[in-house]
C-alpha positions, 0 to 999 in steps of 0.5 A, a space after each residue: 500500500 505504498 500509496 497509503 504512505 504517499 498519502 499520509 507522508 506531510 501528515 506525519 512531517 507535520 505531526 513530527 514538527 508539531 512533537 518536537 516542537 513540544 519537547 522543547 526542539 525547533 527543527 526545520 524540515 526541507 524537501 530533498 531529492 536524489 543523493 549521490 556519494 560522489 566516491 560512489 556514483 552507482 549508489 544514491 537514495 532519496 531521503 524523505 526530507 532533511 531536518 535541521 535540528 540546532 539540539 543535534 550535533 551536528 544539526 543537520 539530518 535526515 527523515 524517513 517516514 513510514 506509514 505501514 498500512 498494516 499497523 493503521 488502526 492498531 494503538 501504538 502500543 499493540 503496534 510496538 508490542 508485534 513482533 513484524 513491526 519496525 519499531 521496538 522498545 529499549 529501555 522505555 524508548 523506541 528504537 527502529 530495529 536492526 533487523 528491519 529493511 528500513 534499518 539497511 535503507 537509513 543506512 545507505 541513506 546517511 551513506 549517500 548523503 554523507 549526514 550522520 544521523 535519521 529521525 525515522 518517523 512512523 507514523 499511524 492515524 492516531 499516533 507518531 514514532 520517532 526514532 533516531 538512527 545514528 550512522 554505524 560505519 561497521 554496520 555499513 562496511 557489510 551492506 556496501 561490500 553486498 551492493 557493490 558485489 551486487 552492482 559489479 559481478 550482476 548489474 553491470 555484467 547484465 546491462 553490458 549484454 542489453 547493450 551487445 544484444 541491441 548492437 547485435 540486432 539490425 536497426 531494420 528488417 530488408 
């Protein structure tokens, strides 16, 4: 249901500005685009947004909201009591699971965008989660050397023989 989170992503930039606002933290929140390490062109992300956050150091970061339709109508507390769901407690406070596909995405996020640090937003009809994620360099080390295996030894090779495939067929039948 990616249009679901679509839908509901300014809501939960809104309600995020509206909390930390509340804990006292005046925060900034742009839009941003495609990211791209320049050490690593085959690599890029697109962040949700970039926050400002002067209580930060350094101030400046990334958000990533989700809106998982699975968890809509469920209370925050029966959310962060499931097993499936992407958010779990650590003493008393929300932490976005290592073991989370989103984990491995705010990772390559902060990776190309060279910020060091993620408020993962999640985000349901009726409540708000906010996580941050802070960049770990060993954790990255392993999933970059799996994308650039990936990227080099299967990608590459693959459209290198779209390539030779396309070259090899005639433009137009005699």
């Amino acid at each position: 249901m990616r249009r679901h989170g679509t839908t509901n992503e300014p809501r939960a930039i809104q309600l995020y500005v509206h909390v930390m606002e509340h804990l006292g933290r005046s925060v900034v929140v742009s839009t941003c685009g495609l990211m791209v390490r320049p050490s690593c062109p085959w690599l890029g992300a697109t962040p949700d947004r970039v926050v400002y956050d002067p209580s930060e150091d350094p101030p400046f970061g990334l958000i990533e909201v989700k809106c998982p339709w699975s968890k809509r109508a469920d209370p925050r507390s029966t959310a962060l009591a499931s097993e499936d769901f992407c958010v779990q407690l650590n003493d008393g406070f929300p932490e976005l699971k290592v073991s989370s596909e989103y984990y491995a995405q705010v990772m390559g996020q902060m990776f190309c965008s060279g910020f060091k640090w993620t408020h993962s937003v999640v985000y349901a009809e009726k409540w708000i989660v906010v996580c941050k994620v802070v960049f770990s360099e060993s954790t990255w080390i392993v999933m970059r050397s799996k994308l650039d295996s990936f990227y080099f030894n299967h990608a590459v090779p693959f459209v290198a023989s779209l390539h030779e495939i396309s070259h090899d067929t005639p433009l137009s039948q005699p």
